[in-house]
N, C-alpha and C positions, 0 to 999 in steps of 0.2 A: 366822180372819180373812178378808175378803174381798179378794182381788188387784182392782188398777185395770179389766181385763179381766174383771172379775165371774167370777171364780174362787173356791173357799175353800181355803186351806189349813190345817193345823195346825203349830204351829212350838212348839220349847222355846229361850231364850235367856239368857243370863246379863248379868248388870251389875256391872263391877268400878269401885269409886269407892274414896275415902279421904274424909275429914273435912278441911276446909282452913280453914272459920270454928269452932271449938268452940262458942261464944257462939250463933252463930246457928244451929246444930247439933241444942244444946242448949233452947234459951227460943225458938224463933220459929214452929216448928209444935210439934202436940201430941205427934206421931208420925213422926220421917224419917224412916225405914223402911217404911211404910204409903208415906207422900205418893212418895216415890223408886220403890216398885213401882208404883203406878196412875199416875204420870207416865210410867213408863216403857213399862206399857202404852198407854198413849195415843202415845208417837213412835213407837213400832214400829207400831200400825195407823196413823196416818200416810203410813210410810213405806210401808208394806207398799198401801196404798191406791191411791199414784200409781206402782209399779209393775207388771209383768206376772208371773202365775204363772211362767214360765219364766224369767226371771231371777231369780225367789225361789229355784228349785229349783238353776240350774245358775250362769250365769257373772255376776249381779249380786247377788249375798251381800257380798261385798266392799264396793263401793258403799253398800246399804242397809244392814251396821252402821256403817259413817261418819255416812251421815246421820241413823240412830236415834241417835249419837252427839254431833252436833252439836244437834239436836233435843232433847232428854232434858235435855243440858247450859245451854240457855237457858230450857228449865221450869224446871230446880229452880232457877238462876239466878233469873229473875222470883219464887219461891215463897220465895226467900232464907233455901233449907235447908241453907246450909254446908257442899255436898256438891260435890267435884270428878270428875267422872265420867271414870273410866282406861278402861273399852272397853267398847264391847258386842257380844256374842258370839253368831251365833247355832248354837244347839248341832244342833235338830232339823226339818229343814224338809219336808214331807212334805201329799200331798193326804189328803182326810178319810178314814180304814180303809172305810168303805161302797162308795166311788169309786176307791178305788186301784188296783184291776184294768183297769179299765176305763180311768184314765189312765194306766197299762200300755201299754195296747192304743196308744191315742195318741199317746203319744211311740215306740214302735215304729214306726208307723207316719208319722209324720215322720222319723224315722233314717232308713226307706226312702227316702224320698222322697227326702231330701241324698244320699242316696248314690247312688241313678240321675242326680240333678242331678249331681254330681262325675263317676259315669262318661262321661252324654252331655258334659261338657265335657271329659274325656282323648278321647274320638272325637273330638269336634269341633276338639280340638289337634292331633289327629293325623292327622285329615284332610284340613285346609284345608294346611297346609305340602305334604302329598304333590302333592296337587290344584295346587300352585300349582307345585311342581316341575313334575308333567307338562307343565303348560301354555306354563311357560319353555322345559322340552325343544321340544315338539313348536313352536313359535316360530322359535326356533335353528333346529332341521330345516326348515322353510319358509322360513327367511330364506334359509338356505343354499342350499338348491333351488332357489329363487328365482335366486338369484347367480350359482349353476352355470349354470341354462340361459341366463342374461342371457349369463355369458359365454362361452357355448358356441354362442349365437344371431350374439352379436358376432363369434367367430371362422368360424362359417359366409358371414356374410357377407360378410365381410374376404379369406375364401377365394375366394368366388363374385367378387368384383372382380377378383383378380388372373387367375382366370381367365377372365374375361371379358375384362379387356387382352391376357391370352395370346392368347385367341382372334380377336380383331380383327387379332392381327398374322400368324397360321398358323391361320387356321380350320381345315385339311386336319386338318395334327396335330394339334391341342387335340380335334379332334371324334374320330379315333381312340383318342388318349389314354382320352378319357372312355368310351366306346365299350367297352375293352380296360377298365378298372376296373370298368363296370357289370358286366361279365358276370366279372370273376374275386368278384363280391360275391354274382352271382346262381346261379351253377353250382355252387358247394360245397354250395349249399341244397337242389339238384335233384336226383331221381335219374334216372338216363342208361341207358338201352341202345342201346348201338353195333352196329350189323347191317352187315357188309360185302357188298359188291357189289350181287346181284340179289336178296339176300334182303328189303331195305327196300322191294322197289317195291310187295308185298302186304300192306304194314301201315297201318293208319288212326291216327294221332294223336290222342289224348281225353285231356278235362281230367274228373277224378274229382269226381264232388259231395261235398260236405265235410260230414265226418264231424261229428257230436254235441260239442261238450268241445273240438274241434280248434281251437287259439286262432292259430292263420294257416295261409292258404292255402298249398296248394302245389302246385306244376304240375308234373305228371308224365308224363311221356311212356311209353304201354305200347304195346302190338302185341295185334292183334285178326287174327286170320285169316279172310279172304274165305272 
């Protein structure tokens, strides 16, 4: 039989009915039995006509003995062979023996296919939620950083006021104060040699050129002999 999709398959199928008019059974065709099989081939290529090989083979069998069933049941009906049609069944559904390898090969090769589609869609589940956490996280962090230095910015300069009042009222002190802070921030950084008496009067002072990788200056005081 040929599928809608210009397919063929071959199929085996049964037809269970009862007698429901005797009379008409009886006297209105020559042969119900004959007439109820070639009717019945006829709904099932129907049926089998308007739909797709792959729903012959896998999840619309159901379907089309329904409606070879419904189909079948208004022929003999019109043909008024007495005949009440209980199911139809289909037993064998299968592509022609010549071609079955090869739609083999076919529907393998569609399996394939659904199931790289199903895996790229568990990546793609699984990577758009991470992707979207990072980007919360890393949000958060700059919001927060952002915050921090707002108000680390605001207490500097809240800072810098008060000491600026200080200073308008004791310049003297406020300039020592700050004077006495800058150098206990700047001296622990420094390395010192201490030379008493007349040993300092023969040393030169030099600042060292900075070194490759060295990520801040630093000022070092060494001694160079005349």
């Amino acid at each position: 039989m040929l599928t809608g999709d210009e397919n063929i398959i071959a199929l085996e199928f049964i037809v269970q009915y009862r007698i429901k008019e005797p009379m008409q059974y009886l006297f209105q065709v020559r042969n119900p039995d004959d007439t109820l099989k070639a009717a019945s081939e006829a709904a099932i290529r129907e049926v089998i006509g308007k739909n797709r090989i792959d729903e012959a083979l896998t999840t619309g069998k159901a379907k089309m003995q329904e409606d070879t069933h419904v189909l079948l049941q208004d022929i003999v009906d019109s043909y008024k062979v007495g005949i009440q049609v209980v199911a139809v069944q289909l037993q064998d559904v299968n592509p022609p023996a010549q071609v079955i390898a090869a739609f083999k090969d076919v529907a393998s090769a569609r399996e394939d296919k659904e199931k790289l589609i199903n895996q790229a869609h568990g990546y793609q589940s699984d990577l758009i939620p991470k992707a979207k956490g990072e980007a919360a996280k890393d949000i958060n962090q700059a919001q927060g950083y952002a915050q921090a230095r707002i108000s680390r910015a605001a207490g500097e300069a809240e800072r810098f006021l008060k000491t600026l009042a200080e200073y308008r009222n004791a310049k003297d002190v406020i300039r020592k104060r700050i004077y006495i802070e800058t150098m206990e921030q700047i001296l622990p950084e420094a390395d010192l040699i201490i030379m008493e008496g007349k040993a300092g009067q023969n040393t030169l002072p030099f600042l060292p050129i900075r070194r490759e990788g060295q990520e801040k200056k630093e000022a070092v005081q060494g001694t160079v002999e005349r």
